[in-house]
SEVEXNU-629452 format. One line per 10 residues: number of its first residue (from 1); their letters; for each residue x, y, z of N, C-alpha, C. Coordinates in nm, 3 decimals. Each point is the difference from the previous one (the first is absolute). Example, Ala and Ser with C-alpha at 12.3 -4.5 7.8 and 13.67 -1.06 7.14 Angstrom:
1	as	1.319,-0.569,0.780,-0.089,0.119,0.000,0.090,0.120,0.000; -0.035,0.105,-0.072,0.082,0.119,0.006,-0.077,0.109,0.073
//
This chain:
1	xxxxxxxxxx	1.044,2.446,-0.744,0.063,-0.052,0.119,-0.102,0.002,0.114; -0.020,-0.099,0.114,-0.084,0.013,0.101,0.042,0.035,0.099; -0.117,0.050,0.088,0.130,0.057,0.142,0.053,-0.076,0.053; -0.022,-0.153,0.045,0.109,-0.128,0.039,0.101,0.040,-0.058; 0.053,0.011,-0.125,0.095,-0.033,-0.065,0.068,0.136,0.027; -0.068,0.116,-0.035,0.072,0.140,0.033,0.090,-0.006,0.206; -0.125,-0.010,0.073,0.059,-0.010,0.116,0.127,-0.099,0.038; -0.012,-0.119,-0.088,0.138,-0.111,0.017,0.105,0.107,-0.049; -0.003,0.034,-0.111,0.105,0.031,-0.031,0.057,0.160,0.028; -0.084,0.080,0.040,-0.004,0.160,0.050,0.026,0.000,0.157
11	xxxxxxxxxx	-0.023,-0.068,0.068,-0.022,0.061,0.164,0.063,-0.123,0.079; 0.069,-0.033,0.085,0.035,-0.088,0.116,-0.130,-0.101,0.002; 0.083,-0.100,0.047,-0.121,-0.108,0.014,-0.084,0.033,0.140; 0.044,0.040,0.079,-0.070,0.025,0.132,-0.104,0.051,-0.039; -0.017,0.129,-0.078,-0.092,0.084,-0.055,-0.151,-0.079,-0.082; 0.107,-0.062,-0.087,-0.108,-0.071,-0.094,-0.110,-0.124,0.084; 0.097,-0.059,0.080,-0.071,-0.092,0.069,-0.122,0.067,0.066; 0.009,0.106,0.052,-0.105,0.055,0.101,-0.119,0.035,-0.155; 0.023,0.032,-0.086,-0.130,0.003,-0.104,-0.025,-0.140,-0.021; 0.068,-0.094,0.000,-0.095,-0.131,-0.016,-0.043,-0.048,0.106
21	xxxxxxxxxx	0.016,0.058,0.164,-0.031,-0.086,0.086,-0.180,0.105,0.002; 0.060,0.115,-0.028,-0.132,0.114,0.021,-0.076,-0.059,-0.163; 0.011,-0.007,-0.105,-0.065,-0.085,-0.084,-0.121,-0.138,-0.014; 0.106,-0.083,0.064,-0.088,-0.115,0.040,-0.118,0.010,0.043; -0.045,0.099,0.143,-0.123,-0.021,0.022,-0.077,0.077,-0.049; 0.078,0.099,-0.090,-0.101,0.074,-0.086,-0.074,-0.080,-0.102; 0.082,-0.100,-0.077,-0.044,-0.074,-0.108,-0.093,-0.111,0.034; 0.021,-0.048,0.161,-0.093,-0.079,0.058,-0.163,0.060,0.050; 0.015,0.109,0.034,-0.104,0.121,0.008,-0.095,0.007,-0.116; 0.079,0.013,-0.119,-0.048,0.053,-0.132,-0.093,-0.141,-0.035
31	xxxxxxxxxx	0.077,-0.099,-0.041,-0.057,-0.165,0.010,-0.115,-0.002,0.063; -0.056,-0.014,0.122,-0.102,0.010,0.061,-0.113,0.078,-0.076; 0.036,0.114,0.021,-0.081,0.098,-0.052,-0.047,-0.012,-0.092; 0.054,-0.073,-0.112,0.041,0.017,-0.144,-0.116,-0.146,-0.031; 0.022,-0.099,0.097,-0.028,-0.134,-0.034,-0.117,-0.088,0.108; -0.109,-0.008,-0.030,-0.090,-0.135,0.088,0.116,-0.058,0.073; 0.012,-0.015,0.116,0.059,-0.106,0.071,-0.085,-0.187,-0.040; 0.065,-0.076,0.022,-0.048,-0.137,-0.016,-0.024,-0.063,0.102; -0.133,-0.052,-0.007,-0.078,-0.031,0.156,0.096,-0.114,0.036; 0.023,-0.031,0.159,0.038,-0.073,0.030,0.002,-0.174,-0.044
41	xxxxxxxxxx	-0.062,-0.025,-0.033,-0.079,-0.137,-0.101,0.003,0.021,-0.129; 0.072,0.108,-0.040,-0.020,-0.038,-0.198,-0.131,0.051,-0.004; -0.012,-0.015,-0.111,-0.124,0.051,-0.053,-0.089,-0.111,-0.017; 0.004,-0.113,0.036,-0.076,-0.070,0.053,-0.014,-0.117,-0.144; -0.069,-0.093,-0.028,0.005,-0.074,-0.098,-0.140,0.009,-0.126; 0.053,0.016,-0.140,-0.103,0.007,-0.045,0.051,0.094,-0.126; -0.133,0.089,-0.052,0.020,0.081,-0.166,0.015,0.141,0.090; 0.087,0.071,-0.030,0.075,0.126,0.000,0.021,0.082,-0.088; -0.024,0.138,0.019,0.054,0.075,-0.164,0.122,0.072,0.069; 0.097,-0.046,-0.070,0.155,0.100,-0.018,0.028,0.105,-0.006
51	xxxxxxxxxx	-0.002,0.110,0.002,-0.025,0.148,0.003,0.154,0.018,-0.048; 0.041,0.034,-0.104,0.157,0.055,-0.032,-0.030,0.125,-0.050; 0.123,0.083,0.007,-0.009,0.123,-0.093,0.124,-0.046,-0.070; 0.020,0.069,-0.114,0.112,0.076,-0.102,0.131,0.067,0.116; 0.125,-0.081,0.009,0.093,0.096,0.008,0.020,0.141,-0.086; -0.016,-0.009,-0.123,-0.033,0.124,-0.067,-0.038,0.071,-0.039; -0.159,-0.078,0.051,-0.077,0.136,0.039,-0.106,-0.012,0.105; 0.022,0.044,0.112,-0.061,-0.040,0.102,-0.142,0.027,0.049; -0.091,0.047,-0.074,-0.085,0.067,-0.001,-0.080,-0.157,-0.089; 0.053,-0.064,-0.045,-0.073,-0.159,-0.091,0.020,-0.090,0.097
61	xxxxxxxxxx	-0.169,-0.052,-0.035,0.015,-0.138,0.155,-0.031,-0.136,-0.151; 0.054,-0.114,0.048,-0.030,-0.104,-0.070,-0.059,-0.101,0.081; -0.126,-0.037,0.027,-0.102,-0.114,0.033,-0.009,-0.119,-0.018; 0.059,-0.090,0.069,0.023,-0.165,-0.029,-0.066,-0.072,0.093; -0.098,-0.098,-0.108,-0.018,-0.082,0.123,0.088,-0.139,0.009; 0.013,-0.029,0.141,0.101,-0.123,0.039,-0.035,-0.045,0.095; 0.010,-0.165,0.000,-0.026,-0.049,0.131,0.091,-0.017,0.116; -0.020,0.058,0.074,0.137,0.012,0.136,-0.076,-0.079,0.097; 0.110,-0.088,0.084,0.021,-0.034,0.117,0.094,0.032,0.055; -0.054,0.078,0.122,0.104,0.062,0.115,0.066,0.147,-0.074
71	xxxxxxxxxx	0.124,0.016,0.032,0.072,0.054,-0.042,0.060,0.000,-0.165; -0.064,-0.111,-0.068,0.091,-0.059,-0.158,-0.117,-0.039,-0.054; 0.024,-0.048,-0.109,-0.104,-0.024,-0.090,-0.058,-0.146,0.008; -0.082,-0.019,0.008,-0.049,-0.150,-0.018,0.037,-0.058,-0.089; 0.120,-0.083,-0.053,0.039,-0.058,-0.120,-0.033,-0.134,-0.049; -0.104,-0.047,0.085,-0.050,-0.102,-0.019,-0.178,0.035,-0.108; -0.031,0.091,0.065,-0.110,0.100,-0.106,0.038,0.054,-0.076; 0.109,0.078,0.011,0.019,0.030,-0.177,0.065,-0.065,-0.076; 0.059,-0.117,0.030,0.032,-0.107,-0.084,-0.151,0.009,-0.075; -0.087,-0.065,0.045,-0.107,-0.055,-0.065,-0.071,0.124,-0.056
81	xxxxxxxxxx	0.005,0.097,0.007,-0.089,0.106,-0.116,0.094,0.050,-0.062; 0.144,0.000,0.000,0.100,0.054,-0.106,-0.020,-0.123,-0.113; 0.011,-0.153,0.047,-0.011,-0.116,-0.098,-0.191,0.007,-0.038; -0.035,0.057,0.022,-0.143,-0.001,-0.093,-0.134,0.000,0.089; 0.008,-0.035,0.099,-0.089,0.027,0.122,-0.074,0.162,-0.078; -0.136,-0.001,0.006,-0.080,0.167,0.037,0.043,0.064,0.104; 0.019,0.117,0.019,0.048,0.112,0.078,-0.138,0.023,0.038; -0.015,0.014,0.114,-0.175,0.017,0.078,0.007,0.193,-0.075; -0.125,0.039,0.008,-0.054,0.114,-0.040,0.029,0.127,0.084; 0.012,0.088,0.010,0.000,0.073,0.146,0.005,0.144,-0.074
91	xxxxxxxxxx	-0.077,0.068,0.068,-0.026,0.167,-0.046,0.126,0.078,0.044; 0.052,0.080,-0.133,0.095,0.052,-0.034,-0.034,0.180,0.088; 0.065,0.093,0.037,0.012,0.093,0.003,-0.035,0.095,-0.140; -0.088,0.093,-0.047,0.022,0.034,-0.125,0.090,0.108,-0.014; 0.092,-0.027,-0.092,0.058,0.133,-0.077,0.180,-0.092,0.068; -0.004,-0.124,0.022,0.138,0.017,0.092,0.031,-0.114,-0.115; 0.163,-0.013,-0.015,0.053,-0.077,-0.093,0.055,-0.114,0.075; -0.061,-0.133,-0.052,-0.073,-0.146,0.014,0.166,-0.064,-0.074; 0.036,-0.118,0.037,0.099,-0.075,-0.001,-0.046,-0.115,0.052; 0.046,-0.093,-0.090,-0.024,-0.153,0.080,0.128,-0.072,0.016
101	xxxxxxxxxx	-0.011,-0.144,0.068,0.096,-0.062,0.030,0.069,-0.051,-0.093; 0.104,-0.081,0.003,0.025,-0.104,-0.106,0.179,-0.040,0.038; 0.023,-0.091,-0.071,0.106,-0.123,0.047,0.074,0.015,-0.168; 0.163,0.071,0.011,0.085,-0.023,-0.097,0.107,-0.082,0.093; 0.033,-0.178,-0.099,0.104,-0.053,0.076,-0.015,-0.020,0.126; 0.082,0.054,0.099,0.011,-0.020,0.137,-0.094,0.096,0.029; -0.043,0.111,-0.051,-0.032,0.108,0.094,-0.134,0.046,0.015; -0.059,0.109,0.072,-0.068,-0.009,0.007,-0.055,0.165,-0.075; -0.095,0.089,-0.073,-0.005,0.073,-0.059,-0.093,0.103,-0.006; -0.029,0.109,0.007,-0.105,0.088,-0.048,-0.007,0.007,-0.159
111	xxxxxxxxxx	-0.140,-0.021,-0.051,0.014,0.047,-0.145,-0.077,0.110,-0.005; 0.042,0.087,-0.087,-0.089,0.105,-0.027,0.021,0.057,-0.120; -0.097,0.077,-0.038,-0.003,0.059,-0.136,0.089,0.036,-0.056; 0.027,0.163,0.070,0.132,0.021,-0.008,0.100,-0.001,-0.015; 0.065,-0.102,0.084,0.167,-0.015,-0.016,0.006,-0.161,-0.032; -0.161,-0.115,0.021,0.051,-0.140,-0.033,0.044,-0.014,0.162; 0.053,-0.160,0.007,0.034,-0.070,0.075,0.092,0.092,0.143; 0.008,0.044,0.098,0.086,0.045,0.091,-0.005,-0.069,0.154; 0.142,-0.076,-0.013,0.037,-0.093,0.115,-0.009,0.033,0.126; -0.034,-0.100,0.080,-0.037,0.062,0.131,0.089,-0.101,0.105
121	xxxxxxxxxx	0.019,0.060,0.104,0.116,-0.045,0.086,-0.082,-0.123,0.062; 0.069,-0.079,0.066,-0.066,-0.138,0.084,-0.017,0.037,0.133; 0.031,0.141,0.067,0.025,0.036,0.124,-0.148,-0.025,0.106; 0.023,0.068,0.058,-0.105,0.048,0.078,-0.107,0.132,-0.032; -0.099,-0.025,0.033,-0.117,0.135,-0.090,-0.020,0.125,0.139; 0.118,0.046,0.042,0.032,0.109,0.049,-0.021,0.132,-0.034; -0.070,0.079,0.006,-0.060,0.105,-0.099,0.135,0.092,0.022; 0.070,0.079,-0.128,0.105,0.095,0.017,0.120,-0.134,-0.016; 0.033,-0.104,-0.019,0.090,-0.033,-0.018,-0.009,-0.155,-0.067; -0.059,0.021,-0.053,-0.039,-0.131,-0.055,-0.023,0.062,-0.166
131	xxxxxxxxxx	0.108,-0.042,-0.095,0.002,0.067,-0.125,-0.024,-0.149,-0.084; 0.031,0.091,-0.154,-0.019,-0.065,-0.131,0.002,0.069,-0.129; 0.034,-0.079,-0.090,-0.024,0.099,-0.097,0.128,-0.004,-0.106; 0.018,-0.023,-0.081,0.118,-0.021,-0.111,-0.002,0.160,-0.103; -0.112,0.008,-0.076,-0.030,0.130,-0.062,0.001,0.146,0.120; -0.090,-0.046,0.075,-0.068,0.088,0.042,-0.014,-0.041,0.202; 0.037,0.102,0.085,0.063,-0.045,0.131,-0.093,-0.019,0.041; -0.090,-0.104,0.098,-0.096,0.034,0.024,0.014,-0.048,0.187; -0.088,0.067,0.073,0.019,0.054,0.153,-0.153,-0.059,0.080; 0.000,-0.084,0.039,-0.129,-0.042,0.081,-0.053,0.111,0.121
141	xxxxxxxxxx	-0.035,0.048,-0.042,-0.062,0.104,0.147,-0.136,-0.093,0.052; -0.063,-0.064,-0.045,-0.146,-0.042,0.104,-0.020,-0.099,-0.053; -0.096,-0.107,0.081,-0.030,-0.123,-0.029,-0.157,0.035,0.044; -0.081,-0.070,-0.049,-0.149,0.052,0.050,-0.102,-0.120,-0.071; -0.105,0.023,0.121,-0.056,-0.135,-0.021,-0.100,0.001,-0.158; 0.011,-0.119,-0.062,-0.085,0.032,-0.139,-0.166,-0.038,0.036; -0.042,0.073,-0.104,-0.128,-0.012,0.028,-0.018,-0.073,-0.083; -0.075,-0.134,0.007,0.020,-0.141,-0.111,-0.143,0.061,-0.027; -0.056,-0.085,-0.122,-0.136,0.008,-0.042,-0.074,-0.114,-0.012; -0.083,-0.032,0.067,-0.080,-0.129,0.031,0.013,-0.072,-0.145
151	xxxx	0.025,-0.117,-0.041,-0.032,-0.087,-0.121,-0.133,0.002,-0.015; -0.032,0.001,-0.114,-0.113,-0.025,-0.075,-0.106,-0.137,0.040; -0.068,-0.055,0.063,-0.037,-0.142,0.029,-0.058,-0.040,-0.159; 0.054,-0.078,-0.085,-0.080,-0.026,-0.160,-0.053,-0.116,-0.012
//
């Protein structure tokens, strides 16, 4: 049982209300703290790596790169490297677990080793509230700029 549910049904509503009004800015507090705020402008246009962890285990980050404009994803770029376009090169973090993009049907997807295909919302790339994930929950905490790797001139 959670304490919402205990306090509805244990104590006067007057009571309970004052823990959710004293709540709220705790959980808004925590958020902050918890999460990169998002620059006023989005994160600007271009290749981005995704920073998610594991709802279940929070201590696992998963590394995606994606092309964002603004606030959302550029869906006009990953149209074209989900349909067969090269994914430009860009130096990985070592030791951190790597996920790429990809397109089931309508949607749009993380694949990874692991769990395979896990759906990702169409929302906004809000770090702390911007989810996904069918198997496995997954939680955007950071967006950060990728470090591409010059092409080869051949």
């Amino acid at each position: 049982m959670s304490l919402g549910a205990f306090l509805t049904r244990h104590l006067p509503w007057r009571y309970a209300r004052l823990y959710y009004s004293a709540a709220r800015p705790v959980r808004r507090l925590v958020h902050r703290l918890r999460y990169r705020p998002m620059p006023p402008g989005g994160w600007g246009k271009g290749w981005r790596v995704l920073v998610f962890r594991y709802a279940h285990q929070p201590r696992r980050q998963l590394h995606v790169l994606a092309p964002v404009d603004g606030d959302q994803f550029d869906w006009e770029v990953l149209r074209l490297h989900v349909r067969g376009a090269p994914w430009p090169a860009h130096a990985q973090e070592a030791g951190q677990l790597t996920g790429v993009m990809g397109w089931a049907g309508h949607h749009t997807c993380v694949v990874t080793d692991e769990y395979g295909p896990q759906r990702l919302s169409t929302g906004r790339l809000v770090p702390g509230e911007f989810r996904g994930g069918v198997d496995v929950g997954l939680v955007l905490i950071d967006v950060r700029e990728a470090r591409l790797e010059a092409a080869d001139p051949a």
